[in-house]
C-alpha positions as CSV (number, residue, x, y, z in Angstrom):
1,X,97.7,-10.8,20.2
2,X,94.3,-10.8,18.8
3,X,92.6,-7.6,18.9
4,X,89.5,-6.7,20.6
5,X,86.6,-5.3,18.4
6,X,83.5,-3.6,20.3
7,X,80.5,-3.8,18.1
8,X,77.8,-1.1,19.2
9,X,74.3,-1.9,17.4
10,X,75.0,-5.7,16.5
11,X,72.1,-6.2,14.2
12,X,71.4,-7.2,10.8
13,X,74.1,-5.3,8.8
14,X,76.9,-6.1,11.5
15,X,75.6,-10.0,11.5
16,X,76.4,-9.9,8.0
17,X,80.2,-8.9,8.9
18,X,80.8,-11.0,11.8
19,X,82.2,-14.1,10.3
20,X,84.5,-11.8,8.3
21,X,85.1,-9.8,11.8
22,X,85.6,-12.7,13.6
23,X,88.6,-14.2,11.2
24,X,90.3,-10.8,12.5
25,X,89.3,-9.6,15.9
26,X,87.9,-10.9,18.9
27,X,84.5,-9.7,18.4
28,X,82.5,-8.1,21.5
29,X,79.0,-7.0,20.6
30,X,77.1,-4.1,22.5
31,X,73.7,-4.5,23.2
32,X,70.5,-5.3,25.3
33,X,70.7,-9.1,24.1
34,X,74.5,-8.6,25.6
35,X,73.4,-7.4,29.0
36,X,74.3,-3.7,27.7
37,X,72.6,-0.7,27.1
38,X,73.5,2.4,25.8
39,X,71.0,4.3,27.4
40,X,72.5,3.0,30.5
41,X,76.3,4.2,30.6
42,X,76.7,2.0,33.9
43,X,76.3,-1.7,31.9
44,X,78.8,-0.4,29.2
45,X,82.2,-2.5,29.3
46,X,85.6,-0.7,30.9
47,X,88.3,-2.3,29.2
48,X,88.2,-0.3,26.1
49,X,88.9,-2.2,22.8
50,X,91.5,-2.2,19.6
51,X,88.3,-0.8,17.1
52,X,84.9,-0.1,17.6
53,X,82.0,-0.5,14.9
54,X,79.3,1.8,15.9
55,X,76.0,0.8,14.1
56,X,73.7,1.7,16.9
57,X,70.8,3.7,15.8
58,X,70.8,7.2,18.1
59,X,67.5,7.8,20.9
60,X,64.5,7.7,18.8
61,X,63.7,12.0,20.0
62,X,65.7,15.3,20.2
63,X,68.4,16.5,18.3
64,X,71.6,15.0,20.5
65,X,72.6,11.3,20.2
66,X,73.3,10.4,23.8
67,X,74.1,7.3,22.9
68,X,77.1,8.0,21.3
69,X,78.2,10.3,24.0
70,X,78.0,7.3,26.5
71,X,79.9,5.2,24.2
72,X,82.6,7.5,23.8
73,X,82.8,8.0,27.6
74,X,82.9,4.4,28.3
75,X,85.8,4.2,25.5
76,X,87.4,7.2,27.4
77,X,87.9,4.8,30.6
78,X,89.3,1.7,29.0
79,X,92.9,0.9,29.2
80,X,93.0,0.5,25.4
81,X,91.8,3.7,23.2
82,X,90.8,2.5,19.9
83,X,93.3,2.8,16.6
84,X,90.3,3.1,14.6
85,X,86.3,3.6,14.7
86,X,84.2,3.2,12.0
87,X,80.3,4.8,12.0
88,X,77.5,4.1,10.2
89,X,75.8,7.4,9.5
90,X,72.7,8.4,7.0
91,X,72.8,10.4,3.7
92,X,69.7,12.0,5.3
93,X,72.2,14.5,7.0
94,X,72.7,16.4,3.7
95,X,68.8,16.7,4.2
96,X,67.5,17.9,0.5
97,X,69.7,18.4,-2.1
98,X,66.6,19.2,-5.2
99,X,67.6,15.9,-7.0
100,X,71.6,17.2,-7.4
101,X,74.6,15.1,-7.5
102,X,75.9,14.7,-4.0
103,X,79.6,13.7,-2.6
104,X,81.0,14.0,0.5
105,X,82.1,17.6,0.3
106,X,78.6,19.0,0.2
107,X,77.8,20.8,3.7
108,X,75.3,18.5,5.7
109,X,71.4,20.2,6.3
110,X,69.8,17.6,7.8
111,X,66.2,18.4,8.3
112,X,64.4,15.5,10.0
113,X,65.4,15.1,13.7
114,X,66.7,11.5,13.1
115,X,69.2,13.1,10.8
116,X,70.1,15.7,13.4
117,X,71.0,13.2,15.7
118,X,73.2,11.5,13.3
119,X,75.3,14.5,12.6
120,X,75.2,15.2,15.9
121,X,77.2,11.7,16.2
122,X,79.3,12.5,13.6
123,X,80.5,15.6,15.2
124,X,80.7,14.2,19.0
125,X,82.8,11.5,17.3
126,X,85.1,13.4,14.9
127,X,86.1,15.8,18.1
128,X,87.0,13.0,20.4
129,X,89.4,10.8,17.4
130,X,91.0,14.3,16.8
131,X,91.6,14.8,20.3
132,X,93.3,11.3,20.9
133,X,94.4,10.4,17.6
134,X,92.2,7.8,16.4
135,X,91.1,7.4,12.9
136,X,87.3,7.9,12.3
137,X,85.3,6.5,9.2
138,X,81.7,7.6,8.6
139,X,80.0,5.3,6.2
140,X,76.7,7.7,5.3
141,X,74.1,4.8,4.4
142,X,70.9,5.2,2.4
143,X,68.2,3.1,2.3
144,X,69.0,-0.3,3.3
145,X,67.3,-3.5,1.0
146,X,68.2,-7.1,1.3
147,X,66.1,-9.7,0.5
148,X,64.1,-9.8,3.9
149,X,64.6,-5.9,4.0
150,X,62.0,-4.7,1.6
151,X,59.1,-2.2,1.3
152,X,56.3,-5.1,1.0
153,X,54.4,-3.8,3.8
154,X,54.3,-0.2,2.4
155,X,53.1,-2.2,-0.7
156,X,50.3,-4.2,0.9
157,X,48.9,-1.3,2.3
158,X,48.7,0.6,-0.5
159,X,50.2,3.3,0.1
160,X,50.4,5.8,-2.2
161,X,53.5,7.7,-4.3
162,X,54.4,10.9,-5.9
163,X,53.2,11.4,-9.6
164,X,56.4,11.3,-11.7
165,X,56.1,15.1,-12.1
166,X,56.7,15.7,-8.6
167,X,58.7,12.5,-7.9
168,X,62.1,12.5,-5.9
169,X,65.6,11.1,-6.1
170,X,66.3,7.6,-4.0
171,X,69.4,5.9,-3.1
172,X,70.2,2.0,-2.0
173,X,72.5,-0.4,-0.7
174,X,72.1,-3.7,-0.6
175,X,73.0,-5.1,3.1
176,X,75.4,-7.4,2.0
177,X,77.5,-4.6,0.3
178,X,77.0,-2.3,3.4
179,X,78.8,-5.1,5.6
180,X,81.5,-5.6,3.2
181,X,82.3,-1.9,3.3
182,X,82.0,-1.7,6.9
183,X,84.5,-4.9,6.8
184,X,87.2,-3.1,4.4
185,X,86.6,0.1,6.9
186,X,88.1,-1.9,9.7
187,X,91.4,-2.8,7.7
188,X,94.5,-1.1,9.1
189,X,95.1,0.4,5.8
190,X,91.2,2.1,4.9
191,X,91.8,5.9,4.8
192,X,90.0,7.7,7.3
193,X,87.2,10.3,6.2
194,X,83.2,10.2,5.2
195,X,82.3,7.7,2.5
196,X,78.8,7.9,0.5
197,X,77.7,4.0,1.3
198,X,75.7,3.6,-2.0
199,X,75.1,1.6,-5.1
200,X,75.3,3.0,-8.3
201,X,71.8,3.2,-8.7
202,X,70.1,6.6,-10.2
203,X,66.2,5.6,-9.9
204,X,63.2,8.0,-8.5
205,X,61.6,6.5,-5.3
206,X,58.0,5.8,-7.5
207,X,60.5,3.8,-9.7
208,X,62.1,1.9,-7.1
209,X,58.6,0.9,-6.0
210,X,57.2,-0.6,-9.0
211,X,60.9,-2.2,-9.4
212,X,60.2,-4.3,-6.3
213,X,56.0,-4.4,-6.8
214,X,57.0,-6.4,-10.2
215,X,59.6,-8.6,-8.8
216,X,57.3,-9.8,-5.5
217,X,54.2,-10.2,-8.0
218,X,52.2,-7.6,-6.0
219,X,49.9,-4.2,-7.8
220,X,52.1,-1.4,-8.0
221,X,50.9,1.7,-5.5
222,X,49.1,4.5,-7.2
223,X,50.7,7.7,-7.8
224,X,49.4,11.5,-6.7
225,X,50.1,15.6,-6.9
226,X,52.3,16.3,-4.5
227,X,49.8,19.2,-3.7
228,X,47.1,15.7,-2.8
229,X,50.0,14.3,-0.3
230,X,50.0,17.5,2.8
231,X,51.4,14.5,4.8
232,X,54.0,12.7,2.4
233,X,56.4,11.3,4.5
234,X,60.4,12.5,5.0
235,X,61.9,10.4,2.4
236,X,59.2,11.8,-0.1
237,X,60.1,14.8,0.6
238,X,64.1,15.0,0.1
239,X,65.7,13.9,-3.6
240,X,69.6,13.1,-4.2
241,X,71.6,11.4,-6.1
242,X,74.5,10.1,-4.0
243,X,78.1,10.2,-5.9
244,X,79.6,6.9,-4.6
245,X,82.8,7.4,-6.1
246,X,85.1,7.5,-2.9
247,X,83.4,4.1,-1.8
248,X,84.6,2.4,-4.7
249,X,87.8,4.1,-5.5
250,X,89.5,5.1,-2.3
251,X,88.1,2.8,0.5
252,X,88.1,0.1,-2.3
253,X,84.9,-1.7,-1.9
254,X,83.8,-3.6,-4.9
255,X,79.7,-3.9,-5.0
256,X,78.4,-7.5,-5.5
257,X,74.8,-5.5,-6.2
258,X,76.1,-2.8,-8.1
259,X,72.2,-1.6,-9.0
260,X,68.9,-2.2,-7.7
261,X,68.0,-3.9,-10.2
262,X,70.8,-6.9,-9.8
263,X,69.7,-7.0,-6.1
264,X,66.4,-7.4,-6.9
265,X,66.9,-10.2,-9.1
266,X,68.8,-11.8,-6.6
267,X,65.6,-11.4,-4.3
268,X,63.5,-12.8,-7.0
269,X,65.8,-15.9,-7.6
270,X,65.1,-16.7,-3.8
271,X,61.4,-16.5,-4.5
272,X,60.5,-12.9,-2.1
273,X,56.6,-12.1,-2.2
């Protein structure tokens, strides 16, 4: 019997999965393009599924993710309950961590609403796999680069950085490695628990910047006082270093972009700008 694999949020990332996916499941994507909507619990399918892959972003305001909750009562109804779900989270729900090293053990303090909702997903969907039995995998994702998934915009605008002085902590994946863990994640034999879904990369977000300026040919930003950015965004104003160490030794994934650096290479073979 070929099992059925629900696929909540099928967008870049899980497009980058699906042929593997499809080699092993009969793959059901979730989604407007699909005729369903998370937002609306009544399109959501009844039949319940084998595994679910939840990538669906949560509602873009409050602190709930209601979208998840709808998933998980549309799961509730199906004649199959799911063996397995795996989740992609954010590493924003450790919120900021001063520049430390960070694994999985560290409490979450999420401080942006976005990140709220995420653990609040997390939580609605560790209670309901206790309750029934179902293995749960959170993959908490950082920033997420491929070569059509870079900060060029940010770049053409200008848009300015933190001075080295004041300058925080970033962490990356590159997409394809993201969908090869998510992959490995839905193996009958991936041990359940929260995974840190980064590279190995230790690199200031000012660095990372002028990484990618060099490689697409463009002027690097310039670089101010913290105390001359009152409006610095979110992600300028949290620092971590991401310990990736489960990733790679107990779920197993092997990184094909183990740095930023290789990925942008890669990028710059293709010709980005």
């Amino acid at each position: 019997m070929v099992k059925r694999l629900l696929v909540a949020g099928y967008g870049d990332v899980a497009r980058r999965a699906a042929a593997e996916l499809e080699r092993r499941f009969e793959v059901r994507p979730l989604g407007r393009r699909f005729g369903t909507d998370l937002d609306r619990p009544e399109t959501l399918p009844r039949e319940g599924a084998h595994a679910v892959l939840h990538c669906a972003p949560p509602p873009a305001a409050g602190d709930l993710d209601t979208r998840t909750a709808n998933l998980l009562r549309a799961l509730e109804k199906g004649r199959i309950l799911p063996a397995r779900i795996v989740y992609v989270s954010t590493s924003g729900v450790y919120g900021d961590c001063g520049g430390e090293r960070v694994d999985e053990s560290r409490p979450p303090a999420p401080r942006t609403a976005r990140a709220r909702r995420r653990l609040d997903a997390e939580r609605r969907l560790a209670l309901w796999c206790s309750e029934r039995g179902t293995l749960l995998l959170v993959l908490r994702a950082p920033g997420i680069y491929a070569v059509d998934r870079l900060p060029l915009a940010r770049l053409h605008r200008g848009t300015p950085l933190l001075r080295a002085e004041d300058d925080v902590y970033t962490n990356h994946i590159h997409a394809d490695d993201l969908a090869r863990a998510l992959v490995r994640a839905l193996e009958t034999d991936a041990p359940a628990g929260v995974y840190n879904a980064s590279d190995d990369s230790e690199i200031r977000m000012g660095d990372w910047m002028d990484l990618v300026a060099d490689n697409a040919g463009l002027s690097r930003l310039p670089r101010f006082a913290r105390a001359q950015m009152p409006e610095a965004s979110d992600v300028m104003m949290e620092s971590r270093r991401l310990d990736n160490r489960r990733l790679k030794c107990e779920l197993g994934v092997r990184l094909s972009y183990p740095t930023v650096q290789e990925g942008l290479r890669h990028a710059q073979a293709l010709g980005v700008h």
